[in-house]
C-alpha positions in Angstrom: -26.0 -67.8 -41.5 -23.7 -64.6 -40.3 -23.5 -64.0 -43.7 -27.0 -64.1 -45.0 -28.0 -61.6 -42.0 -25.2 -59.1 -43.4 -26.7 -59.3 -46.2 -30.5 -58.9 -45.7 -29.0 -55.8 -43.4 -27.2 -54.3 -46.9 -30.4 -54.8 -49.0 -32.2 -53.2 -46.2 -30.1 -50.0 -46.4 -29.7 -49.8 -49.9 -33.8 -50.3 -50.5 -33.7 -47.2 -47.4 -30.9 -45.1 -49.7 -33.0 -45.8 -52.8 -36.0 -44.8 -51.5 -34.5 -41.2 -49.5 -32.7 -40.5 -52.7 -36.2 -40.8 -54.3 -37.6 -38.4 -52.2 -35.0 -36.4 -52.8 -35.2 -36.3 -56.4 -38.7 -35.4 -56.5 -38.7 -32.1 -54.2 -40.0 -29.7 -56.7 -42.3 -33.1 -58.3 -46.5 -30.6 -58.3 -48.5 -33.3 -56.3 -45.6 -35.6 -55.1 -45.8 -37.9 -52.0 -42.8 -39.0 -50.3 -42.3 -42.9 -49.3 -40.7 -44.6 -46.5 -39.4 -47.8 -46.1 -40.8 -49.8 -43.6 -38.7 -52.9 -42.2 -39.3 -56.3 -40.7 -37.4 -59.0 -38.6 -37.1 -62.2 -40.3 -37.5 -65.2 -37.7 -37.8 -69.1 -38.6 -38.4 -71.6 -36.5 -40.2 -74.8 -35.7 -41.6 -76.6 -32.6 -38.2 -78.2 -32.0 -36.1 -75.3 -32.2 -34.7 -74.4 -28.9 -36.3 -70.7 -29.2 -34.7 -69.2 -26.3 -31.5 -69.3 -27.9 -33.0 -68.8 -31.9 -31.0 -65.9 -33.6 -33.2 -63.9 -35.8 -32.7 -64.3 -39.7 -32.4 -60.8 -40.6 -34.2 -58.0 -42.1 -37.0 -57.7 -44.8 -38.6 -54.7 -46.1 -42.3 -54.9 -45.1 -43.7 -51.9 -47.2 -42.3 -49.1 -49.1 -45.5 -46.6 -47.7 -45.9 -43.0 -49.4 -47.4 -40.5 -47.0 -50.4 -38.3 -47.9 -49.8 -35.5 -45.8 -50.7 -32.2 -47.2 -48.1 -30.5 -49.1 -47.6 -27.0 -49.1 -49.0 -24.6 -51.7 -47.8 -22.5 -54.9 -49.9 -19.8 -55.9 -50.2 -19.0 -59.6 -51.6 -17.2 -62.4 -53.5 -19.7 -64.1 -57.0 -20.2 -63.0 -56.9 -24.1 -64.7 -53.5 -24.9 -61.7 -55.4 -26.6 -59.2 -54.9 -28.0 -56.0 -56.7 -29.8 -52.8 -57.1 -28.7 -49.4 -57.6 -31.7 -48.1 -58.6 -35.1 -48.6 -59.2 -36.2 -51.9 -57.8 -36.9 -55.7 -58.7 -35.5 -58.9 -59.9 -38.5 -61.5 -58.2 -38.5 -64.6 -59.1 -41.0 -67.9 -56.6 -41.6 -70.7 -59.4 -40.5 -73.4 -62.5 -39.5 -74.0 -64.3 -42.5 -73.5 -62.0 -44.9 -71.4 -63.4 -45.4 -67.7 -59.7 -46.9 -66.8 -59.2 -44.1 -64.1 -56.2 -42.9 -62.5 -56.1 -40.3 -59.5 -53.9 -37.3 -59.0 -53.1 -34.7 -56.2 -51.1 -32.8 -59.3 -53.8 -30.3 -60.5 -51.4 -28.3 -63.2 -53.5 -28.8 -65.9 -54.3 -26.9 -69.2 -56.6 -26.7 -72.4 -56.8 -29.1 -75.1 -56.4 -28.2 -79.0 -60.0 -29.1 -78.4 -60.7 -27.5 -75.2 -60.9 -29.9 -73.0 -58.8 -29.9 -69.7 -56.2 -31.8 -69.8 -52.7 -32.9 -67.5 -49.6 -32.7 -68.8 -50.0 -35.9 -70.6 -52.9 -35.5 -72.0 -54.8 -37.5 -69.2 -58.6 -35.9 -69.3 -59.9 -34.6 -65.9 -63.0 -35.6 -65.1 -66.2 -33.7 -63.9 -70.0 -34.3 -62.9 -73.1 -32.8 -65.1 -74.2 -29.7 -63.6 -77.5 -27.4 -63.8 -75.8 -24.4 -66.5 -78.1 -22.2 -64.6 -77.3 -23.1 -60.7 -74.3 -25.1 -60.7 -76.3 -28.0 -58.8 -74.9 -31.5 -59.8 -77.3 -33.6 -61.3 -75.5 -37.1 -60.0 -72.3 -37.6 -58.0 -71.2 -40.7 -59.2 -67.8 -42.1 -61.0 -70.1 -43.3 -63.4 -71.9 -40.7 -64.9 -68.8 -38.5 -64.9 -67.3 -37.2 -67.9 -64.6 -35.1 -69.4 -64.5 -31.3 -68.9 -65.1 -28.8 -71.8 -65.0 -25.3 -71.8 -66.8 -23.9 -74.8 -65.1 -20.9 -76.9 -68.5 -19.7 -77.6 -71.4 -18.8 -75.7 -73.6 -21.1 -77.5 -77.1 -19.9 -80.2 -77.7 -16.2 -79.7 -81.1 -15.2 -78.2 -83.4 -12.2 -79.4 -85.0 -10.4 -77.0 -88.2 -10.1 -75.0 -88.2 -8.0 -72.0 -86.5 -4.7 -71.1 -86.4 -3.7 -67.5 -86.0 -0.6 -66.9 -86.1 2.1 -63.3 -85.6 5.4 -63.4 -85.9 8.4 -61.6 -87.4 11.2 -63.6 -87.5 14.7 -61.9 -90.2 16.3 -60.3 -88.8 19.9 -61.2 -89.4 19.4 -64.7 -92.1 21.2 -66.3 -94.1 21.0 -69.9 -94.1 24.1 -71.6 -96.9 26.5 -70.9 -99.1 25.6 -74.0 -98.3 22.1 -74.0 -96.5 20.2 -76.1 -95.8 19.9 -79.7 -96.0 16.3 -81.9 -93.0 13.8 -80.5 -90.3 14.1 -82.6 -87.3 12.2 -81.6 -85.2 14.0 -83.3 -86.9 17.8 -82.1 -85.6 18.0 -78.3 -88.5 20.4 -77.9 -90.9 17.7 -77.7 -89.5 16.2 -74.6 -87.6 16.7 -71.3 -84.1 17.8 -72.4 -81.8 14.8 -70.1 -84.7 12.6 -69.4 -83.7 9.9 -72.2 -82.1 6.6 -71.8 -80.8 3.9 -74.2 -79.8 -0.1 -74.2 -78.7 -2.6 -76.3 -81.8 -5.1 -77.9 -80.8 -8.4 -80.0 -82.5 -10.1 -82.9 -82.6 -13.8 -83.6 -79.5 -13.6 -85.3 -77.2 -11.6 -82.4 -77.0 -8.1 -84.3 -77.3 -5.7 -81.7 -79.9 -2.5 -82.2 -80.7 0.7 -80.2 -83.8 0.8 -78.2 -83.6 4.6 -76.7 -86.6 5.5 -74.3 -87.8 9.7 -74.0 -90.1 11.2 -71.4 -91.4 14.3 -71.2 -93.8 15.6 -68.6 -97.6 16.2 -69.6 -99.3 19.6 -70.0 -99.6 20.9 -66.2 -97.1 21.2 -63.7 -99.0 19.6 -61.0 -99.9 16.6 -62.9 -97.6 13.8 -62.5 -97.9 11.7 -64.9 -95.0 10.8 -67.9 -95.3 10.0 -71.0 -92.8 7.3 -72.2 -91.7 6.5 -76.4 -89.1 4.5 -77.5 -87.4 4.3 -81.0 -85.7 1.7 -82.2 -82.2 1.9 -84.2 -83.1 6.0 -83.7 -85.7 5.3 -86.7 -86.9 8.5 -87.8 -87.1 8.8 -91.2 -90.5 7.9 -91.4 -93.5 9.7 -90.3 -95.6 8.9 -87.3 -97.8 7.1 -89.0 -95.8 4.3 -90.3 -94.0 3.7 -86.9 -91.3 5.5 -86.1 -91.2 5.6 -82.2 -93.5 3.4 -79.9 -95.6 4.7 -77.4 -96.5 6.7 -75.7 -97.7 4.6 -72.4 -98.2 6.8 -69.5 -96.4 6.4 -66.1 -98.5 8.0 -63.0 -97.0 8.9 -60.2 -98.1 10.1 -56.5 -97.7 13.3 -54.5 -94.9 11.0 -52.6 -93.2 10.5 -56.1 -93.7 6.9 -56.2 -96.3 5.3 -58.6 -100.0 5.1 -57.6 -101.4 1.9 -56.6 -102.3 -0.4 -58.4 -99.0 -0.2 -59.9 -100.0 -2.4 -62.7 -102.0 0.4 -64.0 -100.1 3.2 -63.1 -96.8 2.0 -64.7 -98.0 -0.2 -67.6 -96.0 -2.2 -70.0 -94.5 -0.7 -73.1 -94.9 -3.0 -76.0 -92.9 -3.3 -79.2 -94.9 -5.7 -82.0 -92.6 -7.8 -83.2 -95.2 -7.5 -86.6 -93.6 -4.6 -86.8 -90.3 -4.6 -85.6 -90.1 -8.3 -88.0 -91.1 -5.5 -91.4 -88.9 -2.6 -93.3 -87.5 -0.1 -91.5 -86.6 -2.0 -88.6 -85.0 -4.8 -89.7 -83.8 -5.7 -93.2 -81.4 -8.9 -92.4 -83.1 -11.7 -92.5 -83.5 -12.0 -88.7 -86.4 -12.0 -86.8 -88.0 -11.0 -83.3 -90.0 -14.0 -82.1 -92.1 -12.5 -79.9 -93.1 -9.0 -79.0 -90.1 -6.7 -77.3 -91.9 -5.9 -73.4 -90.4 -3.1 -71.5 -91.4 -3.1 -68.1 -91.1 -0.9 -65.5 -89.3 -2.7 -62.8 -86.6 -4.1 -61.9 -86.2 -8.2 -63.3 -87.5 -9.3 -59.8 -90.2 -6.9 -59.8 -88.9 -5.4 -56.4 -88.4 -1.8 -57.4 -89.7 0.7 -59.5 -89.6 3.9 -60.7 -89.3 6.7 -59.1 -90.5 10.5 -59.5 -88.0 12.5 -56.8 -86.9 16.2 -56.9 -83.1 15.2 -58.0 -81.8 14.8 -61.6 -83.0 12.3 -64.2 -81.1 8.8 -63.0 -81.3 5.1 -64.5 -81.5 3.1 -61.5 -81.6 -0.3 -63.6 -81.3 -1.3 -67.1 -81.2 -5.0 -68.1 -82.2 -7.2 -71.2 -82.8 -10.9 -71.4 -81.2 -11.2 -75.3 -77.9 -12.2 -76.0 -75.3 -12.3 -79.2 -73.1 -14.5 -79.7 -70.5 -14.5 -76.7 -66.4 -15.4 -76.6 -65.1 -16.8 -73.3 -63.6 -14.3 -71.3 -62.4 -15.8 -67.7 -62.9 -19.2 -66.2 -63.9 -19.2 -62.8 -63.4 -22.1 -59.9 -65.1 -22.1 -56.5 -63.9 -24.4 -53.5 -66.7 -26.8 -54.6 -64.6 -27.4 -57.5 -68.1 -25.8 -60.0 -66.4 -24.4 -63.2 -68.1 -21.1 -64.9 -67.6 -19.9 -68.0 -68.1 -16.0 -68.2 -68.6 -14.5 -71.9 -68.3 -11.5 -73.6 -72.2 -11.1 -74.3 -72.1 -11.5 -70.5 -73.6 -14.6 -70.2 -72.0 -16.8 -67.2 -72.4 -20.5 -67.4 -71.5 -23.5 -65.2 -70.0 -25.8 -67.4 -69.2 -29.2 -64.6 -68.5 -29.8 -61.1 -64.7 -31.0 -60.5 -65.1 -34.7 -59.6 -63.4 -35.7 -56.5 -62.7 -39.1 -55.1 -61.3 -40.7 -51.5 -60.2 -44.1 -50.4 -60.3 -46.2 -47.0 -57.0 -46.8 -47.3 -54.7 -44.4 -49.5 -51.3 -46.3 -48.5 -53.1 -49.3 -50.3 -53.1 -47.2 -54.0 -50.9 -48.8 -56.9 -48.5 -46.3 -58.1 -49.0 -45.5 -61.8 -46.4 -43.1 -62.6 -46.3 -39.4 -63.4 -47.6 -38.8 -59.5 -50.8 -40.7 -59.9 -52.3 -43.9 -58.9 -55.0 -46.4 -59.2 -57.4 -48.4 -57.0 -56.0 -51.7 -55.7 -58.0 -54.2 -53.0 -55.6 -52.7 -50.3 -56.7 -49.0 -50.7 -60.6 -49.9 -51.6 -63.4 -48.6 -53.9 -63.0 -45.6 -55.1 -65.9 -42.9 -53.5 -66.7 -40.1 -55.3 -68.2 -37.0 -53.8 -68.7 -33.2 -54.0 -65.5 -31.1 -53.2 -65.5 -29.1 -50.1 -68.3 -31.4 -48.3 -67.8 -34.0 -45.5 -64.1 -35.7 -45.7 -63.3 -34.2 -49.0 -60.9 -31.3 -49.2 -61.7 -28.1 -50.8 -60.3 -27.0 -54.6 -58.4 -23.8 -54.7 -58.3 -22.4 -58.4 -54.5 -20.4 -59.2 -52.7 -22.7 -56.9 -50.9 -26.0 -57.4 -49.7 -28.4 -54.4 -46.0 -28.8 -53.8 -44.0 -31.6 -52.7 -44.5 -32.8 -49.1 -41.0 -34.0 -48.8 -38.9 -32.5 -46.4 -35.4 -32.0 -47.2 -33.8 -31.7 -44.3 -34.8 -34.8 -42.9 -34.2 -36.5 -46.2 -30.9 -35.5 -45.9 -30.7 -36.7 -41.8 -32.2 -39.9 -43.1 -29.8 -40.5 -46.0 -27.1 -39.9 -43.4 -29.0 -42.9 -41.3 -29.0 -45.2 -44.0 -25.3 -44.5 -45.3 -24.0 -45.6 -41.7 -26.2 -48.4 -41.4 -24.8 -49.8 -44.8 -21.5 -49.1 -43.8 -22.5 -51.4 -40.4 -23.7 -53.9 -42.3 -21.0 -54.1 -44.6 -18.3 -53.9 -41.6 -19.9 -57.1 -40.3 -19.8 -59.0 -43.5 -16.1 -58.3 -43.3 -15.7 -59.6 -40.2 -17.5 -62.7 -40.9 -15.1 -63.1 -43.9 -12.1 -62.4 -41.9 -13.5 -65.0 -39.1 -14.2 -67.9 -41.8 -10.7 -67.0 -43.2 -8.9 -67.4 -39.7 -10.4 -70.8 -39.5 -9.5 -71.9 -42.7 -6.2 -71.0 -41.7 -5.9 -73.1 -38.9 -3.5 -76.2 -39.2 
């Protein structure tokens, strides 16, 4: 029996050894959780056994537990290194369309040949549908969850409709005494020297043109009201007649420099026809406007306006709602794990919400290998949620999670289980050297 206890007491060291050694090894592991070995008595009896006087059987090793205690963090350059503050696991599938999920506190991921991301064996993450507009997830649910993609493009481009435009145009401008000549765009005699502005307009196709607004003040000095043209491409070659600058529309304006109400009459809209933006001279490449071009005289909200102040001529906003074809730029990740995409066209898109899962249990999770795991009936159903909300930890973007192991107590530890061994093994020798003595005996 001696001998049996001695050696449930060795293969309880050595399963300790193995399992500090393990720790050990994976220090510098992204993501790793150390283990400890938890140990048992073993007892055997029955209701005739004298048990005052029953020795115990040994030792068993109960559980080998890992620990999910937070690890510390690594900050990096790579917006796609993730980690978890928190509780929580990233959900990982093997392909595209497999459902067999494994979870993972290592977040060092990276793109795809086709974009998507990716760990370092080629596991896909997973992510929820989101609103490309908001960010708002439509469902949080494992099952409607499905690998992330980050687009290279910024999808179809998008010709424009509305320019908005403020400004403020100055009040110490004058017309000349005799009033003005003819617009001519390219005369700087018929308007306000400095009082011009520009932006960029697109097609159906994405090829960019000049829109470029002039003002000039009408024929009295006292009289404030502007008269507004716009060209487009800086067409002039034409004359007047055939439609060489828009306009004008006039813009009326107070004694206190700001427009007179009704505003919708005193700064009205300045249309461009898409009939005739659509013909020769404007464009010639087989794209198209599909509706008219509208600038408006506000900002996109409609909360301010244009101005007429005694300071120098200043664009207070400018926007357009076209776009061209866009390349991605930066990737973006909030603590709510939402991933946005920001192009060169400046369009900025939420692409997916980084799923995120918990368990009752953790200690319960079946170890799969390469620091990840998978449900089991001792850690429960997997529960997905949003990152950053109730028990779920928060994503940080540029960092990755180290190791939680400790090294110097794995080292006090190893030193444990290397002197319990040895005591285990010194009384095996001593039960051999006791059976020999009575052998011995004559």
């Amino acid at each position: 029996m001696s001998f049996n206890i001695a050696l449930s007491g060795l293969a309880a060291a050595q399963k300790d050894l193995d399992t500090t050694a393990n720790n050990i090894a994976n220090v510098n592991t992204t993501g790793f959780k150390e283990s400890r070995a938890e140990f048992a008595d073993v007892y055997a009896g029955s209701i005739f056994s004298p048990g005052r006087t029953k020795v115990g059987d040994g030792v068993t090793t109960a559980s080998v537990a890992q620990q999910f205690s937070q690890g510390a963090l690594k900050f990096t350059s790579n917006s796609l290194d993730m980690s978890i503050t928190g509780d929580g696991f990233f959900a990982m599938t093997p392909d595209l369309s497999s459902r067999d999920m494994t979870f993972t506190r290592a977040g060092a991921f990276k793109l795809s040949k086709d974009n998507f991301i990716v760990d370092s064996n080629g596991n896909y993450l997973q992510g929820y549908p989101v609103d490309p507009s908001t960010g708002s997830a439509s469902s949080v649910s494992l099952s409607t969850t499905k690998p992330i993609q980050i687009p290279s493009t910024a999808g179809a481009p998008r010709s424009t409709q509305n320019v908005y435009l403020t400004m403020n145009l100055n009040s110490t401008l004058t017309a000349p005494t005799g009033g003005w000549a003819t617009f001519n765009p390219s005369d700087k005699a018929t308007y306000n020297s400095g009082s011009t502005t520009s932006t960029t307009v697109y097609d159906s196709l994405g090829e960019p043109h000049i829109l470029t607004f002039y003002f000039r003040r009408t024929a009295t000095a006292t009289d404030n009201n502007w008269e507004t043209y716009a060209t487009f491409d800086n067409n002039t070659a034409t004359p007047p007649a055939a439609g060489s600058y828009f306009g004008p529309v006039v813009l009326d304006f107070d004694a206190n420099g700001v427009p007179n109400a009704p505003t919708s009459a005193s700064l009205p809209d300045l249309v461009l026809p898409n009939t005739s933006l659509n013909s020769p001279p404007y464009l010639n490449n087989g794209a198209q406007f599909t509706s008219n071009v509208t600038v408006n005289f506000s900002n996109q909200s409609g909360t301010n306006f244009p101005t007429q102040y005694s300071s120098k001529f200043e664009v207070g906003s400018l926007s357009q709602d076209g776009t061209t074809v866009g390349r991605l730029t930066g990737i973006d990740i909030d603590a709510a794990g939402k991933v946005m995409a920001s192009y060169s066209n400046g369009d900025q898109t939420y692409l997916s919400q980084i799923t995120l899962v918990k368990f009752a249990n953790p200690q319960g999770l079946t170890q799969a290998g390469n620091t990840s795991w998978k449900a089991s009936l001792r850690s429960g159903e997997a529960l997905a949620g949003e990152a950053n909300s109730g028990t779920l930890g928060a994503v940080n973007s540029s960092a990755l999670e180290q190791s939680n192991v400790n090294l110097t107590n794995e080292l006090v530890d190893l030193i444990a289980a290397q002197r319990n061994f040895q005591a285990n093994s010194r009384a095996l020798e001593v039960n051999s050297s006791l059976q020999q003595t009575v052998l011995q005996i004559r």
